[in-house]
C-alpha positions in Angstrom: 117.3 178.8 137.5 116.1 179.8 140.9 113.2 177.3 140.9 115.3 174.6 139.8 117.7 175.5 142.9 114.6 175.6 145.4 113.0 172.4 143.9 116.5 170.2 144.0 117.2 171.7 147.6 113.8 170.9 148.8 113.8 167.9 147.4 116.9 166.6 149.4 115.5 167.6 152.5 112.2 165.9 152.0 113.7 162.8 150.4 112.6 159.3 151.7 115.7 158.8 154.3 113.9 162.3 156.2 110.8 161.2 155.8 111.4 157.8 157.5 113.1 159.8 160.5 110.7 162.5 160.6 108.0 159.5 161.3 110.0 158.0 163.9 110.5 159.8 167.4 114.2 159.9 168.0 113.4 157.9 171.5 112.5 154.9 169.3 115.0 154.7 166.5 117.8 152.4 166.5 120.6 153.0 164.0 122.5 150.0 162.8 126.4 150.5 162.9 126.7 148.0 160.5 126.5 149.4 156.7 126.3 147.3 153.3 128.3 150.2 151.1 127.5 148.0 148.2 123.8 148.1 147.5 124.0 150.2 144.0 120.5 150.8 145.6 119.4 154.1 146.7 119.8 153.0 150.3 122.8 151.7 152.2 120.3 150.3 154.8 116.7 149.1 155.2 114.1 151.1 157.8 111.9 148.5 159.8 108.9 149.6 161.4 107.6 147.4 163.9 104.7 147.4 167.2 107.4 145.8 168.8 109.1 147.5 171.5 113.0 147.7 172.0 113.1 145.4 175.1 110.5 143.6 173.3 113.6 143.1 170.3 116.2 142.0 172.8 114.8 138.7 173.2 116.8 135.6 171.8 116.0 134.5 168.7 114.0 131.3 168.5 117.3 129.3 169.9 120.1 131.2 169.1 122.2 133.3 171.1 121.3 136.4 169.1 119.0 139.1 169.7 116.4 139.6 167.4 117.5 143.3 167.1 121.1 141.9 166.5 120.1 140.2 163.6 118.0 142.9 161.9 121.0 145.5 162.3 124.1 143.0 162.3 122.9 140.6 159.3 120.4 142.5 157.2 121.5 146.1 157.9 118.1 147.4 159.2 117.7 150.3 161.1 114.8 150.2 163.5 111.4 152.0 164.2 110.1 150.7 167.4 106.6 151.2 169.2 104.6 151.9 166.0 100.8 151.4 164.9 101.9 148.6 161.9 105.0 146.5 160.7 106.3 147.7 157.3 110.2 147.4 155.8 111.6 149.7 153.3 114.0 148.2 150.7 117.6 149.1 149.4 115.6 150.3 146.8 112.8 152.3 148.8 110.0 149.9 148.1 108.1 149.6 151.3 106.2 145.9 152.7 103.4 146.0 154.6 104.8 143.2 157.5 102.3 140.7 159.0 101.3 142.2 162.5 102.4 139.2 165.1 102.8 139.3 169.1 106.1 136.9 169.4 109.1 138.7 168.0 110.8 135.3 167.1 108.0 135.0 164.1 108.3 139.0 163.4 111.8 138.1 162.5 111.8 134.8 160.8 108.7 136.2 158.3 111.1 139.4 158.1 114.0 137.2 157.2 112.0 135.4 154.7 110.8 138.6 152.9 114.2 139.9 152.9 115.8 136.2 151.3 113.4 137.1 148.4 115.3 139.8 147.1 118.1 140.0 145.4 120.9 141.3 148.3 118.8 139.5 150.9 119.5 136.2 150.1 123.5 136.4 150.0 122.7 138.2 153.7 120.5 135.2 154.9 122.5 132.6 153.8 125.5 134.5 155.8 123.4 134.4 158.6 122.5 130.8 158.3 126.3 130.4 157.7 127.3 131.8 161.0 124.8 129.6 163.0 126.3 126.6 161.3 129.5 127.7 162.8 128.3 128.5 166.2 126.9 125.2 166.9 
């Protein structure tokens, strides 16, 4: 009984959601305040890992009047890694995808946004956001 108590406590404090912020200095993490409390997944939010710096993130996307970092943490409920060696996402469901390394954060998003249209709570959140432009213009 004892072992099963150590394994299932040191299992919830090396789960994935420590892991992810054990690999991220605190400096660099950006936690969205926007949660999706119906994933059924195992996470109420996805980690992005990006090269990209935080100022870097609070450029305008392509021509909208939203910050790329706005859109990761407002529309797809992504909290943020910034500053690090490679681009990866983890899903609702932990999966993690390798992200195509680019200098202009305008593409970083829009390949983001297409990955995350793919599955199957991303593409209600993407057409939201494509919803919203509509009505902002």
């Amino acid at each position: 009984m004892k072992q099963v108590l150590t394994l299932l406590i040191t299992s919830l404090l090396f789960g994935c959601s420590q892991e992810l912020l054990t690999n991220c200095n605190a400096k660099n993490y950006f936690k969205s305040h926007s949660k999706n409390l119906n994933t059924g997944f195992k996470n109420q939010q996805r980690e992005v890992f990006t090269s990209f710096s935080e100022k870097e993130l609070e450029s305008y996307f392509n021509e909208t009047s939203i910050r790329c970092k706005d859109i990761l943490s407002e529309f797809f409920y992504c909290n943020i890694c910034f500053n690090n060696d490679i681009n990866y996402l983890v899903s609702y469901s932990g999966k993690r995808f390798d992200l195509v390394k680019t200098k202009d954060p305008s593409i970083f998003i829009h390949n983001l946004m297409n990955l995350i249209s793919t599955m199957q709570m991303g593409a209600e959140e993407y057409e939201y956001f494509l919803n919203s432009q509509n009505l902002n213009k």
